[in-house]
C-alpha positions in Angstrom: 8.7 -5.6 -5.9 11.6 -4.6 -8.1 13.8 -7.8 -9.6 14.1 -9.4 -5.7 14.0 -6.5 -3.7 10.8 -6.0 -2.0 9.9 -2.7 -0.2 7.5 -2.4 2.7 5.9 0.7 3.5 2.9 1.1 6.5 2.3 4.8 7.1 -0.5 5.2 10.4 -2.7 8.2 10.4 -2.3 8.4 14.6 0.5 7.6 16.7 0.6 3.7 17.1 2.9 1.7 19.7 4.4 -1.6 19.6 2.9 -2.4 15.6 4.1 -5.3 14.2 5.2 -6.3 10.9 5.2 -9.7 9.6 6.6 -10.5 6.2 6.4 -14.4 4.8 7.3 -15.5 1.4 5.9 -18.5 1.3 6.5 -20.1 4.6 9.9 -18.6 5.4 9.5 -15.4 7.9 11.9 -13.1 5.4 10.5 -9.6 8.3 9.6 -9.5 11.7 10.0 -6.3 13.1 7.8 -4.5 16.1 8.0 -0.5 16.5 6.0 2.6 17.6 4.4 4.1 14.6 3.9 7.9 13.8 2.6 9.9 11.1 5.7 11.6 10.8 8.1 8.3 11.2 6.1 5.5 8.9 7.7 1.7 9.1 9.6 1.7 5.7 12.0 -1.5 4.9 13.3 -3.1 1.8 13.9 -7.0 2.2 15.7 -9.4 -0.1 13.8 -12.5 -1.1 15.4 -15.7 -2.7 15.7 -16.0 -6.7 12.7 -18.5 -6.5 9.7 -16.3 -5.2 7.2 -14.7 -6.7 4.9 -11.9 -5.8 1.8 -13.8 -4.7 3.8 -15.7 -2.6 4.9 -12.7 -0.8 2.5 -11.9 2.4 2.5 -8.8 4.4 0.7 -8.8 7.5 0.3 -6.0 10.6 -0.9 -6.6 13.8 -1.4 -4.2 16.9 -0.2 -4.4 20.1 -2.6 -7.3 21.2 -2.0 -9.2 18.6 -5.2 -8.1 16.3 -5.2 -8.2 12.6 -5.1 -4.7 11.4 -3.5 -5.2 7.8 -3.3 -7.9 5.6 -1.7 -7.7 2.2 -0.7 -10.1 -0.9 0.3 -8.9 -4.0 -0.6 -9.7 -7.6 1.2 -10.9 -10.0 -0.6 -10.0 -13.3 0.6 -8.1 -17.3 -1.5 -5.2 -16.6 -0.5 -1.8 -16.1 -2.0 0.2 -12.8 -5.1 3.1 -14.6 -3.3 6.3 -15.8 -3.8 9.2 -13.5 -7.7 11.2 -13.1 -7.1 14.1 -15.0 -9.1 16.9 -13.6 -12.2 18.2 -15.4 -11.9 20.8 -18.0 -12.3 24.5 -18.0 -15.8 25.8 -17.6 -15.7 27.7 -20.7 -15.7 24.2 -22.3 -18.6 22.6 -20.6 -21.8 22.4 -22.7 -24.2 23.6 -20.3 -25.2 24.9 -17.4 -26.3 21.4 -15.7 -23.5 19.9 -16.9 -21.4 22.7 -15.4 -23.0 22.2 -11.8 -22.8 18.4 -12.2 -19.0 18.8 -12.6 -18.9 21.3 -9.6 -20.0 18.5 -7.2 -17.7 15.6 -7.7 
C-alpha cells in the first residue's frame, strides 16, 4: 500500500481457470475480478481506496473455481522495517575450520 493506492499481485505456479479475487476494505467490495491464471500472465491490479482506510482493514481473499478458499491475506500495519537481505556466507578462505567449512556447505 503506497499513500491510497493498493496493489494486488497473485502469481500461480500452474495454469489456474476461473480464480477469483476478492478485495474488501472494510465492508465495501473495493475488487472483484474472476480470470484464468498462468505462470506467465499473474493477476496484477492497483485499486484506489477511500482517504479513511487503513491497511488492516484491507482484506484480500482468492478462491478457485468452486468457490474454495485458496488465499487469504490482511496486511499489517506496524513501525517496523521488513529484515535486511541474507547475505550469502563468506569465502572459504575465511572460515575457521574444516567443520565449520562443511557445516556452511550444507545450508
Amino acid at each position: 500500500m503506497q499513500g491510497r493506492k493498493l496493489k494486488i499481485g497473485v502469481l500461480t505456479t500452474e495454469a489456474v481457470k476461473q480464480l477469483r479475487v476478492i478485495v474488501t476494505a472494510g465492508e465495501r467490495v473495493v475488487l472483484e475480478e474472476t480470470r484464468d491464471i498462468q505462470p506467465s500472465q499473474p493477476f496484477i491490479e492497483t485499486v484506489e481506496l477511500s482517504a479513511d482506510c487503513a491497511a488492516p482493514a484491507v482484506l484480500l481473499r482468492v478462491l478457485s473455481s468452486d468457490g474454495k478458499e485458496m488465499i487469504r491475506f490482511r496486511p499489517e500495519e506496524s513501525g517496523r522495517s521488513l529484515a535486511g537481505a541474507r547475505h550469502g556466507p563468506p569465502p572459504p578462505a575465511e572460515i575457521a575450520t574444516v567443520e565449520e567449512l562443511y557445516l556452511t556447505g550444507c545450508t
